[in-house]
N, C-alpha and C positions, 0 to 999 in steps of 0.2 A: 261761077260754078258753085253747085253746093257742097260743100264736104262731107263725104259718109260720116255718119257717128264713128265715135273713137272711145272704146272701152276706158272708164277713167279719166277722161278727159286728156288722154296724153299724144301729143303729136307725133312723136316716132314712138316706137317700138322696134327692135329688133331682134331677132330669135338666133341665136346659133349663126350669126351669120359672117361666115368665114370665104376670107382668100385665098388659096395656094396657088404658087408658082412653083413647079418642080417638085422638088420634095420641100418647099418650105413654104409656110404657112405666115403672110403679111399680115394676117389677121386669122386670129382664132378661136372662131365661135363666140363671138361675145353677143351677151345680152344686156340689152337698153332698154329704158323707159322712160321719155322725157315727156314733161309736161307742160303745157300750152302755156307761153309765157314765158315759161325759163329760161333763162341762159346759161348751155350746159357746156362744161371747156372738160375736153379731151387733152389731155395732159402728158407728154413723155418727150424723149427723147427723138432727137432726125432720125428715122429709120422705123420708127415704133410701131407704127403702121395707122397713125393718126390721116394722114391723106390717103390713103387706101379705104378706110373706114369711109370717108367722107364722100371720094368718088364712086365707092358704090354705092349711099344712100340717096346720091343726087343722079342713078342711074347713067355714070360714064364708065361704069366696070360694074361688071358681071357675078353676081359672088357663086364659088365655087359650090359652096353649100350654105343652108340657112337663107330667109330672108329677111326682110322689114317692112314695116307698114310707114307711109305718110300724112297724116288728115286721114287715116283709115284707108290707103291706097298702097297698094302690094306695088312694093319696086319691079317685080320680075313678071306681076299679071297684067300690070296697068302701070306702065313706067310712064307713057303720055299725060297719064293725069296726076300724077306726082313732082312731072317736070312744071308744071301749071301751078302748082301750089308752094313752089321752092325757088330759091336765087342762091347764088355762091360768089362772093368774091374769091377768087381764088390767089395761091401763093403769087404768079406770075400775070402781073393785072394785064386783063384782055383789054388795053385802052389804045388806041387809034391816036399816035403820040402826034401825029400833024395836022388832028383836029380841036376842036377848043372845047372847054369843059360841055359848054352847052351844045355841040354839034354831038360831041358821047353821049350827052344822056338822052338827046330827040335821035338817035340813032338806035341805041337800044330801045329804046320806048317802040320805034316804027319794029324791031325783030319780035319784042313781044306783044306785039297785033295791037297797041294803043292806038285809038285816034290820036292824028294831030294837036286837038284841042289839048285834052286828056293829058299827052305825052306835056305837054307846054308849061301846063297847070303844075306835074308833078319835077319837073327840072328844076320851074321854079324854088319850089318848098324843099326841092334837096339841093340846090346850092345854097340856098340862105342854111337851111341846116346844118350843113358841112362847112359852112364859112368861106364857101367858094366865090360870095358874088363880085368882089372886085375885082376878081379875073377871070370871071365867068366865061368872057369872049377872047382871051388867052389861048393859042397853041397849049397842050399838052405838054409838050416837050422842052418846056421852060419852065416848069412846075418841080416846087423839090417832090425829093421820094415822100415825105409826110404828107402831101398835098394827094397827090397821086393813087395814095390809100383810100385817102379819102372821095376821093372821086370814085375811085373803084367800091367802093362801100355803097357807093351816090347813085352808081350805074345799077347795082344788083336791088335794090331799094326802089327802080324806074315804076315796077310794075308792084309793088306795094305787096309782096309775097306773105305767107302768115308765118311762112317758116326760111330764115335765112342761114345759111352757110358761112363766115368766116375761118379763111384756111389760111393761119399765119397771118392776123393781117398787119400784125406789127414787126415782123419780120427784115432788120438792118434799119429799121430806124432807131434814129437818135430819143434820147429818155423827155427831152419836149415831145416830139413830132408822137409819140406813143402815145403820151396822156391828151394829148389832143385825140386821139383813135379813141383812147378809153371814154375819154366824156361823150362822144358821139354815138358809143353804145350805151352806155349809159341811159341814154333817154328811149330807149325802144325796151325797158326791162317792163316786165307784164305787158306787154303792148304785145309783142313778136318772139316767135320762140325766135333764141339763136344758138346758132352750134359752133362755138367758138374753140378751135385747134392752137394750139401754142405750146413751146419749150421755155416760154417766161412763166418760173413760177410764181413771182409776183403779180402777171396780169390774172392769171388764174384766180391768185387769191382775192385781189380788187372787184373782179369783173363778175365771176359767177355765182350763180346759188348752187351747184352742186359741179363736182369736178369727180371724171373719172380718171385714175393715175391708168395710163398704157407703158404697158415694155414686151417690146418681142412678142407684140400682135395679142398678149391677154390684157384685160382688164383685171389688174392687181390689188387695187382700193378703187372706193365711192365712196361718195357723201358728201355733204358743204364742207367747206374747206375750216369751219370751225370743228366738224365730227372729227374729218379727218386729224387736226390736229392733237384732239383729247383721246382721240380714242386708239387710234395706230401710232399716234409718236407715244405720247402721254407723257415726256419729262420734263421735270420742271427746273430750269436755268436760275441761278442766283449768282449776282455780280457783285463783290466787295469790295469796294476801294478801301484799301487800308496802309497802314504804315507800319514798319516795325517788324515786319514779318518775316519768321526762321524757316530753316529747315524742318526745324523739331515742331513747329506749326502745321507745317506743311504735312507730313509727315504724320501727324493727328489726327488731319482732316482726311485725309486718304485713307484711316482705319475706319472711321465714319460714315465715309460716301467714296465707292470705288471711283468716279467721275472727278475727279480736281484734277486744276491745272494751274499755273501762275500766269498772270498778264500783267499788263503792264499795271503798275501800280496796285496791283490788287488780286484777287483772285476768283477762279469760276468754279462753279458749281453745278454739276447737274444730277437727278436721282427722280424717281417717279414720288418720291415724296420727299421734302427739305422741313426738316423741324427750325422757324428761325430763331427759338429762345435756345434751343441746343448750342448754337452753330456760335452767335453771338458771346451766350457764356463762355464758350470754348475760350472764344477766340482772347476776350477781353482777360479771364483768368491767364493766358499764356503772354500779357502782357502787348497785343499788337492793340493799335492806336487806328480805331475805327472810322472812316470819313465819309462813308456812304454805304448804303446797299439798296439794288433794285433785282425786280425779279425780269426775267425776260421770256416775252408769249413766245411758243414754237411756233416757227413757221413752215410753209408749203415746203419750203426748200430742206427743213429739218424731215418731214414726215417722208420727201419721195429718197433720199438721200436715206433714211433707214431702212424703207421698203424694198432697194435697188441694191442696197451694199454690197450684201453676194454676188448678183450679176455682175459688179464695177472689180469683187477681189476673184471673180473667176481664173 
């Protein structure tokens, strides 16, 4: 197939494109721009309306209003040919647990119209990919949950799509069986767009070039997940190991920096700007016995955790 040109080079785009159910809205008008290569992670909370987003971009829900282009292909004009240029692993893997790896991926292959040959070629190169070949010829059903991911990654990958879907796809596995997920996307970055959904915000931060934060169906922040740290959290963390430390210390550094707190052996700091020859003079004139200090980068989990506080103290 050839793909229509795509203003910008970008693979989705979406306009205004919202869900309602009732009087509530799973999604709400959001607009996208992702570009050929990317790998873009929808970020929020269960409920956010992250699979919602997804199922309508991959044409299995309908959107209420608004649409989206694919490879330059309108979901709502021309969903057949968008379903052609896309794959999804989804949260609840569609895998055939009493057949073996290799019987799922020449199975898929045969639904999306591959030759034989063709389908053979490409099972091959995604079990070696995914690490599957030693149990290539393995029942399903004897595969941990980590393996099983991977398969299901292995099966949407059958027909070599330009733009791929992951919905959750580390979702109750363990912190191995994850980073095994992680290095397997890993090697499709620039190669294939992907639209990667999750409520880990550390995969977010590993995995993408640009992350958009969702809650209750808006898009609330965008940006690489380093903008987002500078630019929407923007405070900067300082940790003191120290000894010898009073009240009347304490108590100094709180006129200082509204943000202090005491930890174990030391204390923290945080303020959108930290002077460290201030903090230090302080501290050594009031007599504490200094044994360390580092500063500490904000992370995803700092920035969605500021973005979200109202909604969490509603």
């Amino acid at each position: 197939m050839n793909y229509l040109a795509n203003e910008n080079n970008y693979s989705i785009q979406t306009f205004g494109l919202t869900k309602k159910y009732k009087d509530r809205k799973a999604v709400n008008g959001i607009n996208l721009a992702i570009k050929r290569g990317e790998v873009f992670s929808l970020l929020g909370p269960n409920g956010a309306g992250k699979t919602t987003t997804i199922q309508m971009l991959c044409c299995l829900l309908k959107p209420t209003a608004g649409t989206a282009t694919i490879m330059g292909y309108d979901i709502k004009k021309n969903p057949s040919a968008v379903k052609e240029v896309i794959d999804i692993s989804p949260q609840e893997t569609a895998i055939a647990s009493h057949l073996t790896a290799w019987e799922n991926l020449m199975l898929m292959g045969g639904i999306n119209g591959l030759k034989k040959e063709e389908t053979k070629k490409r099972a091959k190169e995604l079990i070696e990919l995914m690490g599957l070949a030693e149990r290539a010829n393995e029942q399903v059903q004897n595969f941990s949950g980590g393996m099983q991911r991977r398969l299901s990654i292995a099966m949407a990958l059958i027909s070599d799509p330009p733009v791929l879907f992951l919905d959750e796809p580390t979702l109750g596995l363990d912190p191995q069986a994850r980073r095994a997920i992680w290095k397997q996307i890993e090697r499709f970055k620039g190669k294939k767009t992907i639209i990667l959904t999750t409520h880990y915000l550390e995969e977010a931060d590993a995995l993408a070039d640009r992350v958009a934060i969702i809650s209750e169906g808006n898009i609330i922040a965008m940006g690489t997940p380093k903008e987002l740290k500078n630019d929407i959290y923007g405070v900067q963390t300082m940790i003191i190991k120290a000894q010898k430390l009073s009240s009347t210390i304490m108590e100094g550094l709180g006129k200082m920096y509204l943000n202090v707190k005491e930890i174990d052996n030391g204390i923290e700091i945080k303020a959108r700007e930290l002077n460290f020859d201030d903090i230090v003079d302080y501290l050594r004139s009031k007599g504490a016995k200094i044994e360390g200090i580092s500063m500490k980068e904000p992370s995803l989990d700092d920035v969605f955790f500021s973005l979200t506080e109202n909604e969490v103290n509603k």
